[in-house]
C-alpha positions as a Python dict, from the first residue, in 0.01 Angstrom:
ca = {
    (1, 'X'): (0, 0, 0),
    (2, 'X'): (-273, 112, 200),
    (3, 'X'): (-607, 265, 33),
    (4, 'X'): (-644, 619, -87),
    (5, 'X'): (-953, 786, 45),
    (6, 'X'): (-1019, 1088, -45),
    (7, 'X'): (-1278, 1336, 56),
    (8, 'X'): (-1590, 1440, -128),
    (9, 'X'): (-1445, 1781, -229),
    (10, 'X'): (-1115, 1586, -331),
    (11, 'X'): (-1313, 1355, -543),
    (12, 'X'): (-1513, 1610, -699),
    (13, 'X'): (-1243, 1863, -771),
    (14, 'X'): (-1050, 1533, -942),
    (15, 'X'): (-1362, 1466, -1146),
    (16, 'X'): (-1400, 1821, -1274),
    (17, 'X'): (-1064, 1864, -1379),
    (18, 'X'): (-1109, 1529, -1598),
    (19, 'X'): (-1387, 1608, -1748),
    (20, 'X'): (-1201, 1958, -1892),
    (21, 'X'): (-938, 1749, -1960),
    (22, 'X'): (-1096, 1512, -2165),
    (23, 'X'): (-1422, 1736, -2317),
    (24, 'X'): (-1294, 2118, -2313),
    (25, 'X'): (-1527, 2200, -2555),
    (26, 'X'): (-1833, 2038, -2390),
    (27, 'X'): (-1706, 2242, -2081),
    (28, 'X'): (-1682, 2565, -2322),
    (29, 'X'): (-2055, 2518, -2430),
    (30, 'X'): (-2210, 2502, -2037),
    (31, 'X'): (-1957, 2795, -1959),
    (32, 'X'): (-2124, 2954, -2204),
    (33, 'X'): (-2494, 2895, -2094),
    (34, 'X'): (-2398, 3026, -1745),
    (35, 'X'): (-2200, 3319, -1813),
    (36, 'X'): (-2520, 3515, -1935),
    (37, 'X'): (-2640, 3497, -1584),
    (38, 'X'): (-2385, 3484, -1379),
    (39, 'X'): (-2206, 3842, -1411),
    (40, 'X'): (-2330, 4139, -1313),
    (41, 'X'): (-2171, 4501, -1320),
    (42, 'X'): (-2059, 4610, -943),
    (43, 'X'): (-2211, 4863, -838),
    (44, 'X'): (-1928, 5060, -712),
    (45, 'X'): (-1648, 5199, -826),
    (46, 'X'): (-1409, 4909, -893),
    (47, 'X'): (-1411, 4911, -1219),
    (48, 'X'): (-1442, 4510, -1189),
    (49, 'X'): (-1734, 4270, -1252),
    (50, 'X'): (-1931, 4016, -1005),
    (51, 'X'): (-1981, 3678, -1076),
    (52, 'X'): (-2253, 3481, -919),
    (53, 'X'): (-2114, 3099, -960),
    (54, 'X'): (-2413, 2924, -1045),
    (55, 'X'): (-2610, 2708, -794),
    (56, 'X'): (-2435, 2862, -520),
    (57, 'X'): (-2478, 3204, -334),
    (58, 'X'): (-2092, 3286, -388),
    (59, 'X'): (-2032, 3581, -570),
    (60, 'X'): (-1670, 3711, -622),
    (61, 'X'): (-1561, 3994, -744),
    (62, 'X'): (-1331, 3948, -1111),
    (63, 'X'): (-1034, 4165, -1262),
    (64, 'X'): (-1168, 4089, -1658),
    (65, 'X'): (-1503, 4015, -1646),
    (66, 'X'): (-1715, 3836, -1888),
    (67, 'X'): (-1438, 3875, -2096),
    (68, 'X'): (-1178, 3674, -1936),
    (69, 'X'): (-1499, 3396, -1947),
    (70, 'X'): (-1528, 3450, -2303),
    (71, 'X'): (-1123, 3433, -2380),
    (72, 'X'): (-1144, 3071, -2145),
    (73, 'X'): (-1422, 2948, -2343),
    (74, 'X'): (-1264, 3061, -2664),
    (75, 'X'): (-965, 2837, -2535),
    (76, 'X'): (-1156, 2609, -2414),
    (77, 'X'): (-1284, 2510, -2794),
    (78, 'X'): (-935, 2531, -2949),
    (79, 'X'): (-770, 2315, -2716),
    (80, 'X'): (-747, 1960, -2808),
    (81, 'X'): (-897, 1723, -2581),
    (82, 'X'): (-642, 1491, -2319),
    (83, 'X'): (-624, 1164, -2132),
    (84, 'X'): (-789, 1172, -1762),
    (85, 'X'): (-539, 1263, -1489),
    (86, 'X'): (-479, 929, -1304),
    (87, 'X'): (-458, 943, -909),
    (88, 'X'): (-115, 926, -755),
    (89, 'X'): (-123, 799, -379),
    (90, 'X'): (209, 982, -302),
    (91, 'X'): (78, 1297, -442),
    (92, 'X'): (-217, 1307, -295),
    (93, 'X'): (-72, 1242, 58),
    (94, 'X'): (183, 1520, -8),
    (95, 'X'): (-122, 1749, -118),
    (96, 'X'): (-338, 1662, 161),
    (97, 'X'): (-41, 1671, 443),
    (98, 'X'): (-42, 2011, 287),
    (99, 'X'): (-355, 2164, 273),
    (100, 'X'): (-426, 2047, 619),
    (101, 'X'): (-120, 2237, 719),
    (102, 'X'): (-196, 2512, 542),
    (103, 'X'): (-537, 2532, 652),
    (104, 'X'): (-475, 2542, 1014),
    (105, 'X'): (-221, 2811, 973),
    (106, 'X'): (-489, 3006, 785),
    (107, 'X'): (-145, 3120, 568),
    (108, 'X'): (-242, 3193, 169),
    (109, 'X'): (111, 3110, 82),
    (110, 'X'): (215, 2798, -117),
    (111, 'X'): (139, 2503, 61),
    (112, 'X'): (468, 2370, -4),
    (113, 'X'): (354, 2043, -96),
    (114, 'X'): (621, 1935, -379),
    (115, 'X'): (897, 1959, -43),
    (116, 'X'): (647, 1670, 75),
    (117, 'X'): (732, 1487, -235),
    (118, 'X'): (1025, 1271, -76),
    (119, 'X'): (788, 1106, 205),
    (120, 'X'): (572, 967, -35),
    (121, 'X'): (748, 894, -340),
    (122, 'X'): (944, 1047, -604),
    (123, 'X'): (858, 1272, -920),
    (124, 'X'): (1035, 1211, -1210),
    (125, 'X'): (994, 1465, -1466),
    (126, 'X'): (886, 1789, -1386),
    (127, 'X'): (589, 1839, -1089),
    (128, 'X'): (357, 2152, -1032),
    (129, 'X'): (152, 2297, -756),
    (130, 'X'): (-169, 2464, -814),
    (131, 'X'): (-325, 2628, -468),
    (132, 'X'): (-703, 2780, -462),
    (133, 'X'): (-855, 2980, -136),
    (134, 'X'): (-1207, 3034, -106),
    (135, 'X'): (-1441, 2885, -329),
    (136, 'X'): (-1746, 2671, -176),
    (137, 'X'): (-1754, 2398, -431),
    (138, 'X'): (-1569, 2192, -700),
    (139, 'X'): (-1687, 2434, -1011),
    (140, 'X'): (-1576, 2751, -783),
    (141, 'X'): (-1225, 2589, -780),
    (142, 'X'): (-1230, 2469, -1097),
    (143, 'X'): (-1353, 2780, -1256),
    (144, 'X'): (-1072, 2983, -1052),
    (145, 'X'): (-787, 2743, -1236),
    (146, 'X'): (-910, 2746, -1595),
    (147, 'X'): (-1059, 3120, -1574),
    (148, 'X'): (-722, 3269, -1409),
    (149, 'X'): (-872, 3575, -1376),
    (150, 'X'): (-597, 3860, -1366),
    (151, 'X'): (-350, 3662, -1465),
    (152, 'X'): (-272, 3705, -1820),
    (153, 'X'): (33, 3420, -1860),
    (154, 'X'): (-277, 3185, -1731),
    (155, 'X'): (-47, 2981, -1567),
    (156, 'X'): (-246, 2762, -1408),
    (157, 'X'): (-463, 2664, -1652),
    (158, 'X'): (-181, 2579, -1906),
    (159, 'X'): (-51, 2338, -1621),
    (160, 'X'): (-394, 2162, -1587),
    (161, 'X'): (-400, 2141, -2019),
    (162, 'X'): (-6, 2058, -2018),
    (163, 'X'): (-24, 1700, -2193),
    (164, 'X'): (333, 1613, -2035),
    (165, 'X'): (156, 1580, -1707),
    (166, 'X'): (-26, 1252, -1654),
    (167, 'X'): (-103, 1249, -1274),
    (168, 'X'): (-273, 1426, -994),
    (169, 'X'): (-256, 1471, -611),
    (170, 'X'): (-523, 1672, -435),
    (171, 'X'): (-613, 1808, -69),
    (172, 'X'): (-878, 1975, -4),
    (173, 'X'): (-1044, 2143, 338),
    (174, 'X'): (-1106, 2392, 604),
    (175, 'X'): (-901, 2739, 568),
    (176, 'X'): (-885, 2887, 893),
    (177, 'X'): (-937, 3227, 731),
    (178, 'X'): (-1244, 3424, 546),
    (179, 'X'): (-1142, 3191, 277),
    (180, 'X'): (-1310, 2881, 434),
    (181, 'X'): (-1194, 2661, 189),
    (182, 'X'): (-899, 2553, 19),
    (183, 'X'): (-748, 2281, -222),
    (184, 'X'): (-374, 2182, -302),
    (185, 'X'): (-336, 2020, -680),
    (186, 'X'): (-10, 1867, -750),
    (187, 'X'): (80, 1760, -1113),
    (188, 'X'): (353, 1581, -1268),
    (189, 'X'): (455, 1338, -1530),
    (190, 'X'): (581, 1091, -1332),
    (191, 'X'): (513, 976, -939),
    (192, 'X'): (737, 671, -768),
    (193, 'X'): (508, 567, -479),
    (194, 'X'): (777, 456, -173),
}
């Protein structure tokens, strides 16, 4: 099998999701520190809070607010910790075939990447994809899975705290859209390299 290289983005979006994984709470304590200065009431009429993502000059605009931060964190220290994702080199070929598909389109659909399953491997078990525009780092993606802002079910961040999943696939790079950015995150419980 050849080697699996994966891109600095790839390795750091990998690295952040284990460390949630395995130390929620420790995450729930420096979400904590930053959310003091990082919203900000919009001036407009909106109705919705800014947050400034710390270190970075992003701001985006939220449905919930510091609230929604405060519910994740509240999760956050609940939540029992869980073993590290481990890589899967099928997945991550499926997830990268993807976003580099996707990216070029510019499309903000589903990158399809579970179809790409059967090139690489095979899932056994049940499989999830997680897909995040914009962003301009790691924590900016991160922070968009666990804080699922406007979306009450928080469906994504129930997949990436799901114990039945044990692996992970990303792709990560150029959008060809305002987003700039974008990352493809396949989970499952079970990965058959071919």
């Amino acid at each position: 099998m050849a080697t699996l290289t994966l891109n600095e983005l790839e390795t750091a979006i990998v690295n952040q999701l284990n460390v949630i994984r395995t130390n929620p709470s420790g995450y729930a304590d420096m979400m904590e520190r930053e959310t003091q200065e990082a919203y900000f009431d919009d001036a407009g009429e909106t109705g919705k809070m800014r947050f400034k993502f710390p270190g970075t000059n992003m701001v985006l605009m939220t449905h919930e607010g510091v609230r929604g931060c405060m519910e994740t964190i509240s999760f956050l220290r609940s939540v029992r910790p869980l073993p590290a994702l481990q890589l899967s080199y099928g997945m991550c070929l499926a997830a990268k075939e993807a976003a580099n598909r996707t990216g070029a389109s510019g499309s903000t659909g589903a990158p399809a990447s579970l179809e790409l399953f059967p090139r690489y491997g095979k899932a056994q078990g049940e499989s999830v994809e997680i897909a995040v525009f914009g962003n301009v780092n790691e924590r900016g993606i991160v922070n968009s899975i666990i804080l699922c802002d406007g979306d009450q079910a928080r469906r994504h961040r129930n997949m990436i705290f799901n114990p039945d999943y044990k692996l992970i696939g990303v792709g990560a790079g150029p959008h060809n859209s305002s987003h700039n950015i974008m990352a493809c995150i396949n989970l499952a419980a079970q990965f058959f390299d071919k």
